[in-house]
C-alpha positions as CSV (number, residue, x, y, z in Angstrom):
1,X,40.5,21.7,-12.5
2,X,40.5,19.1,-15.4
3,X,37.4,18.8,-17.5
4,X,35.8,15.4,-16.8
5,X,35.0,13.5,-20.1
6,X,31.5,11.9,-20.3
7,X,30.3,9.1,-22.2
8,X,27.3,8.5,-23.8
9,X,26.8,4.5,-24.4
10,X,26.7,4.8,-28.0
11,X,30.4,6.7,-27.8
12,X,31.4,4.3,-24.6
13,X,30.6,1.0,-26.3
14,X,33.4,1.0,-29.4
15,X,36.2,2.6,-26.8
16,X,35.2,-0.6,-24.8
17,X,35.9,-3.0,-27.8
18,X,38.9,-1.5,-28.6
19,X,40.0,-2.2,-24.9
20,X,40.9,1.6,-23.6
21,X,41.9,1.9,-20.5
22,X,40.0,5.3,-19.9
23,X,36.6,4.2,-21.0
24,X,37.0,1.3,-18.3
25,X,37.8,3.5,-15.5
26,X,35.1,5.4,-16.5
27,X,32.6,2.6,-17.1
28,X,33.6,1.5,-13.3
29,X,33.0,5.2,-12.2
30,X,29.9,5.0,-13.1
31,X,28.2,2.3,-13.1
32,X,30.3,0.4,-9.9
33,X,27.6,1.8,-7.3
34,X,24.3,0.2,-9.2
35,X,25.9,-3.5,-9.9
36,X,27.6,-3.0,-6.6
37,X,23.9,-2.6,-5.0
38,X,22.7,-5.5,-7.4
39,X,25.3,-8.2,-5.7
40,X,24.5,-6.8,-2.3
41,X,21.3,-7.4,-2.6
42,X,22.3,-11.5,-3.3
43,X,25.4,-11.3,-1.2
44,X,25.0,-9.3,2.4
45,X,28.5,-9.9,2.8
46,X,30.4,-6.6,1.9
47,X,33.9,-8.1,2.1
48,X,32.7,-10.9,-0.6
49,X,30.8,-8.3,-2.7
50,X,34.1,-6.6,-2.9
51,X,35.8,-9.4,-4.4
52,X,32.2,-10.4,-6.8
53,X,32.1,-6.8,-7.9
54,X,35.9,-7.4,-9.0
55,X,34.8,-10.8,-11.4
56,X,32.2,-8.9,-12.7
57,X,34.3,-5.9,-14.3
58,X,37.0,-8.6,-14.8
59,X,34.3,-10.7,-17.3
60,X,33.1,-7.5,-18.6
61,X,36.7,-6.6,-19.8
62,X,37.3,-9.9,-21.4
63,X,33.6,-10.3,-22.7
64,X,33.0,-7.1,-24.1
65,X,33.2,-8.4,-27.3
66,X,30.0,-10.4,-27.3
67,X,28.1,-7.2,-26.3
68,X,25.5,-6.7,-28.3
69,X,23.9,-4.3,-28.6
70,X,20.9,-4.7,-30.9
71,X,19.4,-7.4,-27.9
72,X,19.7,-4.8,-25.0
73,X,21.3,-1.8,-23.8
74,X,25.0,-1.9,-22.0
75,X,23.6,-1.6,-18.4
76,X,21.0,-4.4,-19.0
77,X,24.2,-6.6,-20.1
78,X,26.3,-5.7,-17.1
79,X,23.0,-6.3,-14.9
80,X,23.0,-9.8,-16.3
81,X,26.5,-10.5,-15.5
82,X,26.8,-9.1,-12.0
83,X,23.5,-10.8,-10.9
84,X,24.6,-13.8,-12.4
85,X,27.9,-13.7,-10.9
86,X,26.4,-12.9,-7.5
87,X,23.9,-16.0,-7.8
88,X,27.0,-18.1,-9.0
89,X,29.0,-17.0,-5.7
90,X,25.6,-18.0,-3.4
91,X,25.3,-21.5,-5.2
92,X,29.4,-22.3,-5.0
93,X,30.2,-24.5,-2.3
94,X,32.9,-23.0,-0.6
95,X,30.5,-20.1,-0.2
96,X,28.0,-22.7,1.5
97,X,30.5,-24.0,3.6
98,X,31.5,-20.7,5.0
99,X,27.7,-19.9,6.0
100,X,27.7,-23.5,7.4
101,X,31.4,-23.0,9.6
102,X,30.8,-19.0,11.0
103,X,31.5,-18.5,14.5
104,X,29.2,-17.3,17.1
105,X,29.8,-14.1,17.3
106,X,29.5,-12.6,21.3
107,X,26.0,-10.3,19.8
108,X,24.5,-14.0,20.0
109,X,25.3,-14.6,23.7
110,X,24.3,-10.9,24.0
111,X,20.6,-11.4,22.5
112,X,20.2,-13.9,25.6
113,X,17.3,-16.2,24.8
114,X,14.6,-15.6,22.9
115,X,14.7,-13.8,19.6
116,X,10.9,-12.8,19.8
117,X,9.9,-10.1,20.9
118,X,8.6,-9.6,24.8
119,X,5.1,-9.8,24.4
120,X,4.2,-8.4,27.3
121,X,6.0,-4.9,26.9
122,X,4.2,-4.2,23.8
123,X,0.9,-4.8,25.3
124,X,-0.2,-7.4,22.9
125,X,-0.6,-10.1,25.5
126,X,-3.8,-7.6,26.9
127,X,-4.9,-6.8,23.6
128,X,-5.6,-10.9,23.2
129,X,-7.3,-10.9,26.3
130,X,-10.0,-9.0,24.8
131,X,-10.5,-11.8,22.5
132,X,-13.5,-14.2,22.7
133,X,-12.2,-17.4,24.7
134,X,-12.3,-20.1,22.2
135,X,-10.0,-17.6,20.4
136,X,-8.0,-16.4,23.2
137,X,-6.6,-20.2,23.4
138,X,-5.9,-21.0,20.2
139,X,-4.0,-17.3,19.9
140,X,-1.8,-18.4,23.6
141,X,-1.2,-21.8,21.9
142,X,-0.2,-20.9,18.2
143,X,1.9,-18.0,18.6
144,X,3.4,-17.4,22.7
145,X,3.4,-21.3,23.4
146,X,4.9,-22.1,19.9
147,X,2.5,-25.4,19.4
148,X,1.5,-26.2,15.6
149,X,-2.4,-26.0,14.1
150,X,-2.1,-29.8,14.0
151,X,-0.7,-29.7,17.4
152,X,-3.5,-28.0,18.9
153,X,-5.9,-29.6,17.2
154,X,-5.1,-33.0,18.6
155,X,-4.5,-31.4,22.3
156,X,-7.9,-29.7,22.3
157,X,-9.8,-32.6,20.4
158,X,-11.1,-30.4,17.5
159,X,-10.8,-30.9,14.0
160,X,-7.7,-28.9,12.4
161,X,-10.6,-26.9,9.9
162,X,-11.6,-25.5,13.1
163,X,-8.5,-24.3,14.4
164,X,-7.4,-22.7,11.1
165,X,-10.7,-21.2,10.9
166,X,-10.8,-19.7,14.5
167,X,-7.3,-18.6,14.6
168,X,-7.9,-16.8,10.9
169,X,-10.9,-15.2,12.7
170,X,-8.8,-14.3,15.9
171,X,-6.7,-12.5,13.8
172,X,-8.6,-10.7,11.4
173,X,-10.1,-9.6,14.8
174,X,-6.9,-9.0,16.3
175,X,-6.1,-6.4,13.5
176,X,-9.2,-4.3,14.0
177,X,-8.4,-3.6,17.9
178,X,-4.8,-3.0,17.4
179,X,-5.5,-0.4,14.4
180,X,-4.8,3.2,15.1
């Protein structure tokens, strides 16, 4: 079994400048999984992480000249340029247009309705009954009905500071009886 050669930064760095090929592969050996996780992070799509991932070593090769490192260590550097990188894919408009055109995929005529969750088969629909009534209302209204504080407010004649105030309290309440 060949001996694998290690690097620390300080020994990695000059090999870098002078552009060899082995402290490169070993640069994306090891440090390919963290920027990799850094663009992911930005950018849920693996396929286009792939392809980011690729720019960022590519910039790293031909900018690893103005590496410096008196203002930060390597990995700091590399950070910079992969998360800038993945923000610069996000902002591009081709990027925007193909979150704009995706196809429906089948999951979403799977999913069949609603995303939220059934009330009713978590048991949280019971749990509100125990509220007080002028809370019990405002709860059905704001959150299984869907209507807005200002909403409500008009359709129950009561000034909006009241139905903030009441639902705030609902909840608060809500939280106690739902605690283990």
């Amino acid at each position: 079994m060949p001996e694998i050669k290690t690097y620390s930064e300080a020994e990695l760095i000059p090999l870098l400048k002078q552009r060899e090929q082995s402290a490169f592969g070993y640069l994306y050996d090891h440090y390919s999984g963290a920027l990799n996780t850094v663009v992911l992070s930005i950018i849920p799509d693996k396929t286009l992480c792939g392809d980011v991932l690729q720019e960022v070593f590519i910039k790293i090769w031909r900018q690893i000249d103005s590496y410096d490192e008196s203002k930060g260590r390597l990995f700091t550097w590399m950070l910079n340029i992969t998360r800038n990188a993945a923000i610069d894919m996000v902002r591009s408009k081709g990027y925007q247009n193909t979150k704009q055109n995706q196809e429906l995929t089948e999951s979403v005529y799977d999913a069949g309705g609603s995303a939220l969750p059934n009330v009713d088969k978590i048991g949280l629909r019971k749990v509100v009954h125990t509220l007080r009534e002028e809370y019990r209302v405002l709860v059905d209204l704001s959150y299984f009905q869907g209507f807005t504080q200002e909403e409500i407010a008009k359709m129950l004649d009561i000034p909006l500071g009241t139905v903030k105030t009441r639902l705030r309290a609902a909840l608060i309440q809500l939280r106690q009886l739902v605690k283990p």
